[in-house]
N, C-alpha and C positions, 0 to 999 in steps of 0.2 A: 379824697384829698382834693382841692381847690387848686386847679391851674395853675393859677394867677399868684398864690401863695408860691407855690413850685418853683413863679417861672422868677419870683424874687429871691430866693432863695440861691438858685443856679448862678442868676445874674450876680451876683454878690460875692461867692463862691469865683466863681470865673474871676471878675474882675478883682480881689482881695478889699473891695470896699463897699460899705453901704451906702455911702455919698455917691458914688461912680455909678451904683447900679441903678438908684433913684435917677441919676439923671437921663440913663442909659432908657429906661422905662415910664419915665416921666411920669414920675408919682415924687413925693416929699422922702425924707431921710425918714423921718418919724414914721411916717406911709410904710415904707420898706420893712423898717423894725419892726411895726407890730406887725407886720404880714407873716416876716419869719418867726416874731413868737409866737405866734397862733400854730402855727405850724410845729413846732417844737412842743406845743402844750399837746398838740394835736399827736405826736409820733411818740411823747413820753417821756425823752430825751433831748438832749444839746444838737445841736444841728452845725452850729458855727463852735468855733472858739476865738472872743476876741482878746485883740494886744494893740500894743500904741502904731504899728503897723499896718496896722487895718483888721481884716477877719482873716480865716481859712476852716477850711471842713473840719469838723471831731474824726476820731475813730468812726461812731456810728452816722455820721453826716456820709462818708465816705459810701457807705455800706448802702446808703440811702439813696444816692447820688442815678446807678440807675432808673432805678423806679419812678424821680421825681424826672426824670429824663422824658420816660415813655409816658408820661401824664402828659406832661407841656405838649410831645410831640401829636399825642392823639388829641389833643384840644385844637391844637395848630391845623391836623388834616382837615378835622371836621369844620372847622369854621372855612378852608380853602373848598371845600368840597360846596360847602353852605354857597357860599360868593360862586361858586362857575355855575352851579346848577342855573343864576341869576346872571349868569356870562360876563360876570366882573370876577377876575383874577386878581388873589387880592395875598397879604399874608407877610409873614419877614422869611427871608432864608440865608441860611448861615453856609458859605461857602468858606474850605479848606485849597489854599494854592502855595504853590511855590513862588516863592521870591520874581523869578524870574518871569512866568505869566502872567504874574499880577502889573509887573510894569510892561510886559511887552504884548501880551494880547487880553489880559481881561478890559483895559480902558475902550477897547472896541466893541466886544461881548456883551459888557455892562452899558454900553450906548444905547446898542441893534435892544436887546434888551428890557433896559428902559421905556424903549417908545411903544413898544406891544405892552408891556405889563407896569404902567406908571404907579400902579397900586401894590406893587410887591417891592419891599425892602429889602436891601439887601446887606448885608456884614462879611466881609471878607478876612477869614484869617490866614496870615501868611506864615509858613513855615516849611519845614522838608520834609522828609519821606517819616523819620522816626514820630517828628510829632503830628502829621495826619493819621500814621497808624494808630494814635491814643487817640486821637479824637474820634476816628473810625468804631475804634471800639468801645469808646465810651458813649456813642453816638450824640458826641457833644456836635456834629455838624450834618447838615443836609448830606454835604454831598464836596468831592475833594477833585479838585484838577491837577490832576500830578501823574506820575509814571506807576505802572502798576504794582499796587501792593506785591508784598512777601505772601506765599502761601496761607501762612499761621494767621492773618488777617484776617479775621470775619468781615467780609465783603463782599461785594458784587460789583465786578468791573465792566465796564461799556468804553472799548475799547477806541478812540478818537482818529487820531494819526501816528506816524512815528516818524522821529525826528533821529538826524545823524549824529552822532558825538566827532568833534573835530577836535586836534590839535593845534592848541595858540602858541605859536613861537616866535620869538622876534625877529623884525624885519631882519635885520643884520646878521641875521644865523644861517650857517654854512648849510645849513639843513631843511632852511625855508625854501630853497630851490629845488627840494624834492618833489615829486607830482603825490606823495602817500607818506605816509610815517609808519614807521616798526612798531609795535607795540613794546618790545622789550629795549626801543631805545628810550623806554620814559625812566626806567632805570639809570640810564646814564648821560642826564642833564639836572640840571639844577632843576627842581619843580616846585610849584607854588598849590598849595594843598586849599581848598574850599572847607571850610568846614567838618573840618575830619574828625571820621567815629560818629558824625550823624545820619549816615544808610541814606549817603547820596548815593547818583549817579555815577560820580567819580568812584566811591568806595566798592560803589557795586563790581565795576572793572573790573579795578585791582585786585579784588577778593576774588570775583570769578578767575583772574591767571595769575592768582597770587605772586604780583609784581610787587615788588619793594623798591619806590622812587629813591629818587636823592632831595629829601622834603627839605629847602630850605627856610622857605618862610609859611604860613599858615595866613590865612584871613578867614573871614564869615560873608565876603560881598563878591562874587561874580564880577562887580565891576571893577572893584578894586582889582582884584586878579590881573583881569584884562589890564590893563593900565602899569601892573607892574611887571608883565608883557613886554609891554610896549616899551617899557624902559630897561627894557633889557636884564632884568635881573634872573629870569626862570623862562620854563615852560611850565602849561598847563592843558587842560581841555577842559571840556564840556557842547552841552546839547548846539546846534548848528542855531538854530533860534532864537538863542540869548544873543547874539552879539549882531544881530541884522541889519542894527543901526546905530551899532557902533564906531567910531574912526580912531585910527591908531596907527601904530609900526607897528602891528599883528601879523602874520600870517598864516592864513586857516590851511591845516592839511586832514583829509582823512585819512584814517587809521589803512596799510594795509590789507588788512583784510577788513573790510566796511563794519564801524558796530553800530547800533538802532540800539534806543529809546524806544519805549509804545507808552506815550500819553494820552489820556482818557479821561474817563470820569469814575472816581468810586464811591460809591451810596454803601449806608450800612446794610439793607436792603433794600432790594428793587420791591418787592412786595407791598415793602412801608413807605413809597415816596411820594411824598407831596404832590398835589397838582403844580405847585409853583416849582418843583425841583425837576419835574420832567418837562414844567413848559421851558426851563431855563438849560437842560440839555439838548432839549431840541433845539436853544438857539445857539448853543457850542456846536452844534452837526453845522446849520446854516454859516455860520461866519467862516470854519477851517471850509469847508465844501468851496465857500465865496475865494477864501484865500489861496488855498491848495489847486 
């Protein structure tokens, strides 16, 4: 099976359109079409099913989804392997991040980065812990910056720094003059929940001392959090490193007894990594080493 058929395939899939992935690939709409029905003549079967929506996978599309994975990704090394051997670093790579490093330390990353490797592309996809573990296992990505997988993850983790989880309380709270916070006083304030039920950091907590807050409000943004903090409506926490440059009526405490993050990198396999994925964790060691 042809790459290039694959990696249109994927692209179209991923994004739910064939207009989006031509452009994403820079070929024609019609380009993209016939690339997936060749492929489809080629497998026997439907590969997409289209609706006035755009596309998404078949049943056997699905089923196919690995394989046409590890096609692109073995086309992908051997042309990176092809370029170093000729000491041009070359290639796209598909990076999985959290919300929160994407704005606060990948713009540095992807700088330092950039200047050593001007010929590697890069794609960042932002999300949490739930949805880098599918993409982990789907090996729809290089490679994930986030806190370390669950067990049940086929991965391989290369473990970065570790960051402290802190309590944001409002200035004006009888409590902010504490030098530490209880853990079991998150139960008895009002709290502001991140994205709950998606295998954050937060959830992770809770579930390890199986605490039951007093959830008043729910959001999906860190910052927004912070901010309704600051206006006094809750408390919350989260990782010491999202809020570094932040300003508010915040105030940061740590937990009692100290809790740690360990953020890293996780690859589907170390085995199978790109030149462009190890040259791009070597430059994650370089910048936390610079900054830490």
């Amino acid at each position: 099976m042809d790459a290039v058929k694959c990696r249109a395939l994927l692209a179209a899939a991923d994004l739910g359109s064939m207009s989006a992935a031509a452009e994403m690939l820079g070929y024609t709409q019609s380009g993209i079409t016939r690339m997936i029905h060749a492929l489809e003549e080629e497998t026997g079967f439907p590969l997409l099913v289209r609706g006035k929506s755009g596309v998404e996978l078949s049943g056997n599309g699905k089923l196919m989804v690995p394989a046409f994975r590890e096609i692109v990704r073995a086309d992908e090394n051997a042309r990176q392997i092809c370029a170093g051997i000729g000491n041009v670093i070359t290639g796209v790579l598909t990076i999985g991040s959290y919300y929160s490093i994407s704005a606060m330390m990948m713009p540095g990353i992807l700088s330092r980065f950039e200047k050593q490797y001007p010929q590697i592309r890069i794609r960042v996809q932002e999300g949490g812990n739930r949805e880098m573990a599918k993409w982990l296992f789907d090996k729809a990505v290089d490679c994930c910056f986030c806190a370390r997988p669950e067990e049940k993850v086929p991965c391989d983790w290369i473990p970065i720094f570790e960051d402290e989880l802190v309590v944001w309380l409002p200035a004006a709270s009888p409590k902010a003059k504490r030098s530490a916070f209880p853990l079991k006083d998150l139960e008895r304030e009002p709290f502001i929940q991140i994205s709950p039920g998606s295998d954050t950091d937060l959830d992770r907590l809770l579930k390890k001392y199986q605490l039951k807050p007093n959830i008043r409000y729910t959001t999906r943004d860190a910052f927004a959090t912070y901010n309704m903090v600051s206006a006094g409506l809750g408390i919350s926490f989260n990782q010491k490193l999202i809020s570094r440059e932040w300003k508010g009526n915040v105030v940061e405490l740590p937990f009692e007894k100290p809790e740690y993050i360990s953020l890293g990198i996780a690859v589907p396999a170390l085995i199978d990594i790109s030149p462009a994925t190890d040259r791009f964790i070597r430059c994650v060691k370089e910048v936390i080493l610079k900054e830490t």
